[in-house]
C-alpha positions in Angstrom: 63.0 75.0 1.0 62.2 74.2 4.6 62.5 77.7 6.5 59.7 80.4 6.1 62.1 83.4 5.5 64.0 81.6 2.6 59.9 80.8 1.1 59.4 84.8 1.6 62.4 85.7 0.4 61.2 84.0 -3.0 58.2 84.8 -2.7 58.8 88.4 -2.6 61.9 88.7 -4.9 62.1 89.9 -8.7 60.6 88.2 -11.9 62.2 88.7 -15.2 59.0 88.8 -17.6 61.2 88.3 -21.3 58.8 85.2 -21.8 56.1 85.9 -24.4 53.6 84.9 -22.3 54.7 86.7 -19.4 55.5 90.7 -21.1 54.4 93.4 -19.7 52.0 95.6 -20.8 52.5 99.2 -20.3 50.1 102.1 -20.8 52.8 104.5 -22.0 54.9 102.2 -24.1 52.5 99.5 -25.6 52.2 95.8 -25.0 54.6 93.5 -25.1 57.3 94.7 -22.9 60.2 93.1 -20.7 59.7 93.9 -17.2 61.2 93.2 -13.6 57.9 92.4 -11.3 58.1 91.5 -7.1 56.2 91.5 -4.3 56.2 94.2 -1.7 54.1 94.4 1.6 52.5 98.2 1.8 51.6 98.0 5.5 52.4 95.2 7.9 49.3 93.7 9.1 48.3 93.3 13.1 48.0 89.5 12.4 49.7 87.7 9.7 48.7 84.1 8.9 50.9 81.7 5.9 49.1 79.3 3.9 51.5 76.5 2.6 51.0 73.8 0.1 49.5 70.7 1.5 49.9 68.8 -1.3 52.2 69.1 -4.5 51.3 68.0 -8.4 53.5 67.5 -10.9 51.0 67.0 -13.2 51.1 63.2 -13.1 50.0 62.5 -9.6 49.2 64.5 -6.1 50.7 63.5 -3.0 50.9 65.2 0.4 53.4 67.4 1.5 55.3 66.3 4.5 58.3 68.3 4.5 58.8 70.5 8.3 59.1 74.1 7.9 61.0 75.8 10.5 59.7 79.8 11.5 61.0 82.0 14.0 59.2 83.3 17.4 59.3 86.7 16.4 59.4 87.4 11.7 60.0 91.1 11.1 58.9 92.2 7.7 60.7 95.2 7.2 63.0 93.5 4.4 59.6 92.9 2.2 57.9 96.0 2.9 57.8 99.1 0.5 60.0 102.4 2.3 
């Protein structure tokens, strides 16, 4: 994935929890419940700064992350924020 949108667009979009390890649990209906989670921004900020991975492990060995991730001049945010 070398484009920023693309990494938001997964970043912000829907989880099925159906795992055990990853159900829900809800006040009203009790633990263990499938769900649909994602990520939504409330309220853009003035400033927005992106951390990215410097280095990936697969859980053998670490190595650095070299790939080149292209970003636009201008990102709106309007497609990952709450309306």
């Amino acid at each position: 994935m070398n484009d920023l949108e693309k990494s938001l667009n997964r970043y912000t979009g829907s989880e099925e929890l159906k795992d055990k390890e990853n159900l829900y649990n809800c006040n009203d209906c009790g633990p263990g419940q499938e769900a649909i989670k994602w990520i939504l921004i409330l309220e853009p900020p003035t400033y927005l700064a992106i951390t990215l991975k410097r280095f990936v492990n697969n859980g053998y060995q670490c190595h650095k992350n070299s790939t080149w991730i292209s970003y636009p001049a201008w990102l709106s945010l309007d497609k990952y924020m709450m309306h």
